[in-house]
Legacy VTK file of the C-alpha trace (Angstrom):
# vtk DataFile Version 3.0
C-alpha trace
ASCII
DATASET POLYDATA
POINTS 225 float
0.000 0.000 0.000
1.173 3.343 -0.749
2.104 5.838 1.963
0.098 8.962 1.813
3.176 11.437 1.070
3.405 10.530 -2.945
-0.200 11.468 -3.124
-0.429 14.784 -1.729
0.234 16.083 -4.934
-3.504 15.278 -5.681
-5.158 16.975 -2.545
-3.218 20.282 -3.933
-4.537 20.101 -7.022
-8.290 19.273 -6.291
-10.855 21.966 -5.059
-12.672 21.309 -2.041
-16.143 20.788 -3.954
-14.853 20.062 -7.279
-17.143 18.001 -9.594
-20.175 18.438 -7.217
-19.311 15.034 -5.558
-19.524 12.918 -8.806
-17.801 9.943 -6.965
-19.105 6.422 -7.489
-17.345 5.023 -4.597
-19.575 2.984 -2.210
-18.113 -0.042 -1.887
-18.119 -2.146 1.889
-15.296 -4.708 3.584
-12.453 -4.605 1.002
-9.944 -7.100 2.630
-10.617 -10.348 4.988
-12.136 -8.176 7.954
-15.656 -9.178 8.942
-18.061 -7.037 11.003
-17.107 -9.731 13.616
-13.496 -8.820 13.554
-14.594 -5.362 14.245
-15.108 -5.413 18.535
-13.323 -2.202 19.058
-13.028 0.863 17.555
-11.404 4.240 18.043
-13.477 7.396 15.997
-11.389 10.230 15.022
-12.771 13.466 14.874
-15.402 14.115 11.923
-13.827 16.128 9.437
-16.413 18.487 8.285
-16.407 21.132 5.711
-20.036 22.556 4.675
-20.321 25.997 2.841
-22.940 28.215 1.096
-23.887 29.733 -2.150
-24.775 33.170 -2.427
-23.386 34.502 -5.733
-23.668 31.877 -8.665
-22.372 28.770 -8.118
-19.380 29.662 -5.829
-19.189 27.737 -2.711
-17.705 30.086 0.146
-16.795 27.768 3.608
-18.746 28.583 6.524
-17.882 27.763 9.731
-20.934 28.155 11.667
-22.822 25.859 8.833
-19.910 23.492 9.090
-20.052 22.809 12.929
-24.196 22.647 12.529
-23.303 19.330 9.995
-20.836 18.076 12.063
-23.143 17.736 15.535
-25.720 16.820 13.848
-23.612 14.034 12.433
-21.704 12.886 15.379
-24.889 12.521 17.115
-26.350 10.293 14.818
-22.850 8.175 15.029
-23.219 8.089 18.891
-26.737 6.420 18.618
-25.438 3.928 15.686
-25.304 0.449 18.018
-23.885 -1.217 14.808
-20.521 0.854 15.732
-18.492 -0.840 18.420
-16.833 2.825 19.357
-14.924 2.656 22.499
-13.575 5.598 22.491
-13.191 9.245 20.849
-9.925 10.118 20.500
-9.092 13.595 21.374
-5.604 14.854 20.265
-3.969 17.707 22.014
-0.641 18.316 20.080
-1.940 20.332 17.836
0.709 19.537 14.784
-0.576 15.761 15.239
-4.183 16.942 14.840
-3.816 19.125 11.778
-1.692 16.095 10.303
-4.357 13.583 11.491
-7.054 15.965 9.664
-5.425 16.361 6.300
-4.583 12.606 6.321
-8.494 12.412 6.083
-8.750 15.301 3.474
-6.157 13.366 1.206
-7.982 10.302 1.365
-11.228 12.085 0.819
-9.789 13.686 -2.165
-8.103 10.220 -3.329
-12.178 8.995 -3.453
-13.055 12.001 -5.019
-10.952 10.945 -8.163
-12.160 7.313 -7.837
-9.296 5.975 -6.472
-10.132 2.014 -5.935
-10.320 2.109 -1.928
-7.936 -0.705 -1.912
-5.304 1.067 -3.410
-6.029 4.276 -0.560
-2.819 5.407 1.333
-1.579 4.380 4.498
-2.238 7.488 6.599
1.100 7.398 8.907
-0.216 9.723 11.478
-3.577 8.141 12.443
-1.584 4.453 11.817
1.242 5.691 14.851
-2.188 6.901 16.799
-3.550 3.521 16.572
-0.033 1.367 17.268
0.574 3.731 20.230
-3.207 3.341 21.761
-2.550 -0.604 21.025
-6.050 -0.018 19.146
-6.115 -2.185 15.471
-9.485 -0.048 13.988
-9.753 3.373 13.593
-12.860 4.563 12.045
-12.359 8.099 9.870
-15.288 10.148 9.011
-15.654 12.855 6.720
-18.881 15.306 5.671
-18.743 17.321 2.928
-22.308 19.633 1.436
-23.177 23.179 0.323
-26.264 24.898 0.941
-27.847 27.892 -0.929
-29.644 30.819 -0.410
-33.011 30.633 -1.138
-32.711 33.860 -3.393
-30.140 32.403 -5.500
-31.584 28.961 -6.148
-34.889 30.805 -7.636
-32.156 32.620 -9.780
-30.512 30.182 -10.897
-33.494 28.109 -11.865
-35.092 31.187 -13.964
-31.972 31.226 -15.514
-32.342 28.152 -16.463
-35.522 27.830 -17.851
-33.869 31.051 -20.241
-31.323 29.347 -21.580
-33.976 26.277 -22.217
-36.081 29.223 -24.528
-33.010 30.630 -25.515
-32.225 27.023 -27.052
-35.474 25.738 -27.984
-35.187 23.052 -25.385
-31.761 21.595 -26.671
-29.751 22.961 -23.712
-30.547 23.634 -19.714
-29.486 23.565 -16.630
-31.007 22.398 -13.049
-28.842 23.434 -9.912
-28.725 21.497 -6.787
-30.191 23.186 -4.180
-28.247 21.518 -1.590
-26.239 18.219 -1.411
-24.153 16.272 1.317
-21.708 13.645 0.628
-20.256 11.217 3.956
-17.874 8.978 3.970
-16.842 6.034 6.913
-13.577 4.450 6.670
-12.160 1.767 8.896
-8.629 1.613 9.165
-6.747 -1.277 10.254
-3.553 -0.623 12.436
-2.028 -4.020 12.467
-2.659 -5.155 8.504
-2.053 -1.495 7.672
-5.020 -0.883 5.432
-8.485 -0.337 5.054
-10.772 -3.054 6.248
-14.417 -0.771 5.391
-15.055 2.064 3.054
-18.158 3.535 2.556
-19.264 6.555 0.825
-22.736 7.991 -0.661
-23.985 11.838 -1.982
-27.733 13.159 -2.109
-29.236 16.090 -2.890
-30.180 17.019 0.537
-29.293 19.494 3.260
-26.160 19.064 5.409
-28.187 20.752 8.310
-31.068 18.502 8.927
-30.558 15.294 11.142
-32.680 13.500 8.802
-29.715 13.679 6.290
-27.285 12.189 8.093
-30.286 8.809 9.454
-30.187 8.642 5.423
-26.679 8.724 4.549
-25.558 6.582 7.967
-28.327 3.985 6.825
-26.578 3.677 3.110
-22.999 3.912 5.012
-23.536 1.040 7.047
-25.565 -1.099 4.396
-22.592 -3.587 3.604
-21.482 -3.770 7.624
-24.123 -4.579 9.136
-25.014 -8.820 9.601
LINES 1 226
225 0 1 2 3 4 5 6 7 8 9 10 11 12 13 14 15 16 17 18 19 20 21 22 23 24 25 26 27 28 29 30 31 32 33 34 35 36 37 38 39 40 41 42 43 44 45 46 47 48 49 50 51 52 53 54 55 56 57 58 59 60 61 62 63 64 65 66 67 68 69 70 71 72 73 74 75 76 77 78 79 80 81 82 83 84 85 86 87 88 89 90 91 92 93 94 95 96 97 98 99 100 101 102 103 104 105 106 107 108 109 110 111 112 113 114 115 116 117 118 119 120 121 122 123 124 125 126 127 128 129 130 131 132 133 134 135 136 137 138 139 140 141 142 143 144 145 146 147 148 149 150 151 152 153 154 155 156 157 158 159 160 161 162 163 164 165 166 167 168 169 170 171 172 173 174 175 176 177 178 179 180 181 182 183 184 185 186 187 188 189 190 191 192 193 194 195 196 197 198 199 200 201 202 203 204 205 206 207 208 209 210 211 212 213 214 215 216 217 218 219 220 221 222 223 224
Protein backbone atom coordinates (compact mmCIF):
# COMPACT_ATOMS: atom_id res chain seq x y z
CA UNK A 1 0.00 0.00 0.00
CA UNK A 2 1.17 3.34 -0.75
CA UNK A 3 2.10 5.84 1.96
CA UNK A 4 0.10 8.96 1.81
CA UNK A 5 3.18 11.44 1.07
CA UNK A 6 3.41 10.53 -2.94
CA UNK A 7 -0.20 11.47 -3.12
CA UNK A 8 -0.43 14.78 -1.73
CA UNK A 9 0.23 16.08 -4.93
CA UNK A 10 -3.50 15.28 -5.68
CA UNK A 11 -5.16 16.97 -2.54
CA UNK A 12 -3.22 20.28 -3.93
CA UNK A 13 -4.54 20.10 -7.02
CA UNK A 14 -8.29 19.27 -6.29
CA UNK A 15 -10.85 21.97 -5.06
CA UNK A 16 -12.67 21.31 -2.04
CA UNK A 17 -16.14 20.79 -3.95
CA UNK A 18 -14.85 20.06 -7.28
CA UNK A 19 -17.14 18.00 -9.59
CA UNK A 20 -20.18 18.44 -7.22
CA UNK A 21 -19.31 15.03 -5.56
CA UNK A 22 -19.52 12.92 -8.81
CA UNK A 23 -17.80 9.94 -6.96
CA UNK A 24 -19.10 6.42 -7.49
CA UNK A 25 -17.34 5.02 -4.60
CA UNK A 26 -19.57 2.98 -2.21
CA UNK A 27 -18.11 -0.04 -1.89
CA UNK A 28 -18.12 -2.15 1.89
CA UNK A 29 -15.30 -4.71 3.58
CA UNK A 30 -12.45 -4.61 1.00
CA UNK A 31 -9.94 -7.10 2.63
CA UNK A 32 -10.62 -10.35 4.99
CA UNK A 33 -12.14 -8.18 7.95
CA UNK A 34 -15.66 -9.18 8.94
CA UNK A 35 -18.06 -7.04 11.00
CA UNK A 36 -17.11 -9.73 13.62
CA UNK A 37 -13.50 -8.82 13.55
CA UNK A 38 -14.59 -5.36 14.25
CA UNK A 39 -15.11 -5.41 18.53
CA UNK A 40 -13.32 -2.20 19.06
CA UNK A 41 -13.03 0.86 17.56
CA UNK A 42 -11.40 4.24 18.04
CA UNK A 43 -13.48 7.40 16.00
CA UNK A 44 -11.39 10.23 15.02
CA UNK A 45 -12.77 13.47 14.87
CA UNK A 46 -15.40 14.11 11.92
CA UNK A 47 -13.83 16.13 9.44
CA UNK A 48 -16.41 18.49 8.28
CA UNK A 49 -16.41 21.13 5.71
CA UNK A 50 -20.04 22.56 4.68
CA UNK A 51 -20.32 26.00 2.84
CA UNK A 52 -22.94 28.22 1.10
CA UNK A 53 -23.89 29.73 -2.15
CA UNK A 54 -24.77 33.17 -2.43
CA UNK A 55 -23.39 34.50 -5.73
CA UNK A 56 -23.67 31.88 -8.66
CA UNK A 57 -22.37 28.77 -8.12
CA UNK A 58 -19.38 29.66 -5.83
CA UNK A 59 -19.19 27.74 -2.71
CA UNK A 60 -17.70 30.09 0.15
CA UNK A 61 -16.80 27.77 3.61
CA UNK A 62 -18.75 28.58 6.52
CA UNK A 63 -17.88 27.76 9.73
CA UNK A 64 -20.93 28.15 11.67
CA UNK A 65 -22.82 25.86 8.83
CA UNK A 66 -19.91 23.49 9.09
CA UNK A 67 -20.05 22.81 12.93
CA UNK A 68 -24.20 22.65 12.53
CA UNK A 69 -23.30 19.33 10.00
CA UNK A 70 -20.84 18.08 12.06
CA UNK A 71 -23.14 17.74 15.53
CA UNK A 72 -25.72 16.82 13.85
CA UNK A 73 -23.61 14.03 12.43
CA UNK A 74 -21.70 12.89 15.38
CA UNK A 75 -24.89 12.52 17.12
CA UNK A 76 -26.35 10.29 14.82
CA UNK A 77 -22.85 8.17 15.03
CA UNK A 78 -23.22 8.09 18.89
CA UNK A 79 -26.74 6.42 18.62
CA UNK A 80 -25.44 3.93 15.69
CA UNK A 81 -25.30 0.45 18.02
CA UNK A 82 -23.88 -1.22 14.81
CA UNK A 83 -20.52 0.85 15.73
CA UNK A 84 -18.49 -0.84 18.42
CA UNK A 85 -16.83 2.83 19.36
CA UNK A 86 -14.92 2.66 22.50
CA UNK A 87 -13.58 5.60 22.49
CA UNK A 88 -13.19 9.24 20.85
CA UNK A 89 -9.93 10.12 20.50
CA UNK A 90 -9.09 13.60 21.37
CA UNK A 91 -5.60 14.85 20.27
CA UNK A 92 -3.97 17.71 22.01
CA UNK A 93 -0.64 18.32 20.08
CA UNK A 94 -1.94 20.33 17.84
CA UNK A 95 0.71 19.54 14.78
CA UNK A 96 -0.58 15.76 15.24
CA UNK A 97 -4.18 16.94 14.84
CA UNK A 98 -3.82 19.12 11.78
CA UNK A 99 -1.69 16.10 10.30
CA UNK A 100 -4.36 13.58 11.49
CA UNK A 101 -7.05 15.97 9.66
CA UNK A 102 -5.42 16.36 6.30
CA UNK A 103 -4.58 12.61 6.32
CA UNK A 104 -8.49 12.41 6.08
CA UNK A 105 -8.75 15.30 3.47
CA UNK A 106 -6.16 13.37 1.21
CA UNK A 107 -7.98 10.30 1.37
CA UNK A 108 -11.23 12.09 0.82
CA UNK A 109 -9.79 13.69 -2.16
CA UNK A 110 -8.10 10.22 -3.33
CA UNK A 111 -12.18 8.99 -3.45
CA UNK A 112 -13.06 12.00 -5.02
CA UNK A 113 -10.95 10.95 -8.16
CA UNK A 114 -12.16 7.31 -7.84
CA UNK A 115 -9.30 5.97 -6.47
CA UNK A 116 -10.13 2.01 -5.94
CA UNK A 117 -10.32 2.11 -1.93
CA UNK A 118 -7.94 -0.70 -1.91
CA UNK A 119 -5.30 1.07 -3.41
CA UNK A 120 -6.03 4.28 -0.56
CA UNK A 121 -2.82 5.41 1.33
CA UNK A 122 -1.58 4.38 4.50
CA UNK A 123 -2.24 7.49 6.60
CA UNK A 124 1.10 7.40 8.91
CA UNK A 125 -0.22 9.72 11.48
CA UNK A 126 -3.58 8.14 12.44
CA UNK A 127 -1.58 4.45 11.82
CA UNK A 128 1.24 5.69 14.85
CA UNK A 129 -2.19 6.90 16.80
CA UNK A 130 -3.55 3.52 16.57
CA UNK A 131 -0.03 1.37 17.27
CA UNK A 132 0.57 3.73 20.23
CA UNK A 133 -3.21 3.34 21.76
CA UNK A 134 -2.55 -0.60 21.02
CA UNK A 135 -6.05 -0.02 19.15
CA UNK A 136 -6.11 -2.18 15.47
CA UNK A 137 -9.49 -0.05 13.99
CA UNK A 138 -9.75 3.37 13.59
CA UNK A 139 -12.86 4.56 12.05
CA UNK A 140 -12.36 8.10 9.87
CA UNK A 141 -15.29 10.15 9.01
CA UNK A 142 -15.65 12.86 6.72
CA UNK A 143 -18.88 15.31 5.67
CA UNK A 144 -18.74 17.32 2.93
CA UNK A 145 -22.31 19.63 1.44
CA UNK A 146 -23.18 23.18 0.32
CA UNK A 147 -26.26 24.90 0.94
CA UNK A 148 -27.85 27.89 -0.93
CA UNK A 149 -29.64 30.82 -0.41
CA UNK A 150 -33.01 30.63 -1.14
CA UNK A 151 -32.71 33.86 -3.39
CA UNK A 152 -30.14 32.40 -5.50
CA UNK A 153 -31.58 28.96 -6.15
CA UNK A 154 -34.89 30.80 -7.64
CA UNK A 155 -32.16 32.62 -9.78
CA UNK A 156 -30.51 30.18 -10.90
CA UNK A 157 -33.49 28.11 -11.87
CA UNK A 158 -35.09 31.19 -13.96
CA UNK A 159 -31.97 31.23 -15.51
CA UNK A 160 -32.34 28.15 -16.46
CA UNK A 161 -35.52 27.83 -17.85
CA UNK A 162 -33.87 31.05 -20.24
CA UNK A 163 -31.32 29.35 -21.58
CA UNK A 164 -33.98 26.28 -22.22
CA UNK A 165 -36.08 29.22 -24.53
CA UNK A 166 -33.01 30.63 -25.51
CA UNK A 167 -32.22 27.02 -27.05
CA UNK A 168 -35.47 25.74 -27.98
CA UNK A 169 -35.19 23.05 -25.39
CA UNK A 170 -31.76 21.60 -26.67
CA UNK A 171 -29.75 22.96 -23.71
CA UNK A 172 -30.55 23.63 -19.71
CA UNK A 173 -29.49 23.56 -16.63
CA UNK A 174 -31.01 22.40 -13.05
CA UNK A 175 -28.84 23.43 -9.91
CA UNK A 176 -28.72 21.50 -6.79
CA UNK A 177 -30.19 23.19 -4.18
CA UNK A 178 -28.25 21.52 -1.59
CA UNK A 179 -26.24 18.22 -1.41
CA UNK A 180 -24.15 16.27 1.32
CA UNK A 181 -21.71 13.64 0.63
CA UNK A 182 -20.26 11.22 3.96
CA UNK A 183 -17.87 8.98 3.97
CA UNK A 184 -16.84 6.03 6.91
CA UNK A 185 -13.58 4.45 6.67
CA UNK A 186 -12.16 1.77 8.90
CA UNK A 187 -8.63 1.61 9.16
CA UNK A 188 -6.75 -1.28 10.25
CA UNK A 189 -3.55 -0.62 12.44
CA UNK A 190 -2.03 -4.02 12.47
CA UNK A 191 -2.66 -5.15 8.50
CA UNK A 192 -2.05 -1.50 7.67
CA UNK A 193 -5.02 -0.88 5.43
CA UNK A 194 -8.49 -0.34 5.05
CA UNK A 195 -10.77 -3.05 6.25
CA UNK A 196 -14.42 -0.77 5.39
CA UNK A 197 -15.05 2.06 3.05
CA UNK A 198 -18.16 3.53 2.56
CA UNK A 199 -19.26 6.55 0.83
CA UNK A 200 -22.74 7.99 -0.66
CA UNK A 201 -23.99 11.84 -1.98
CA UNK A 202 -27.73 13.16 -2.11
CA UNK A 203 -29.24 16.09 -2.89
CA UNK A 204 -30.18 17.02 0.54
CA UNK A 205 -29.29 19.49 3.26
CA UNK A 206 -26.16 19.06 5.41
CA UNK A 207 -28.19 20.75 8.31
CA UNK A 208 -31.07 18.50 8.93
CA UNK A 209 -30.56 15.29 11.14
CA UNK A 210 -32.68 13.50 8.80
CA UNK A 211 -29.72 13.68 6.29
CA UNK A 212 -27.28 12.19 8.09
CA UNK A 213 -30.29 8.81 9.45
CA UNK A 214 -30.19 8.64 5.42
CA UNK A 215 -26.68 8.72 4.55
CA UNK A 216 -25.56 6.58 7.97
CA UNK A 217 -28.33 3.99 6.82
CA UNK A 218 -26.58 3.68 3.11
CA UNK A 219 -23.00 3.91 5.01
CA UNK A 220 -23.54 1.04 7.05
CA UNK A 221 -25.57 -1.10 4.40
CA UNK A 222 -22.59 -3.59 3.60
CA UNK A 223 -21.48 -3.77 7.62
CA UNK A 224 -24.12 -4.58 9.14
CA UNK A 225 -25.01 -8.82 9.60
Amino acid sequence: MKRIESIIALAVVLPLFSGLFTSCVTQGFISNVTQADIQQLSQFEILANVGEIEKGNKITHNDSLTQVAQALFAAELANEIALPVTETIDIEDTVVYHKVRYEIYVLMNCLERNMKPKDLPVPPAIDSILCARAQRFGMLVYDWGFVRSTGNYAGQIAKGIAIGILTMGSYYTVPYKDMTRSGILIYDAMNHNFAYVSTTAAESSPLEAKTYQKQLKDLLKKYKK
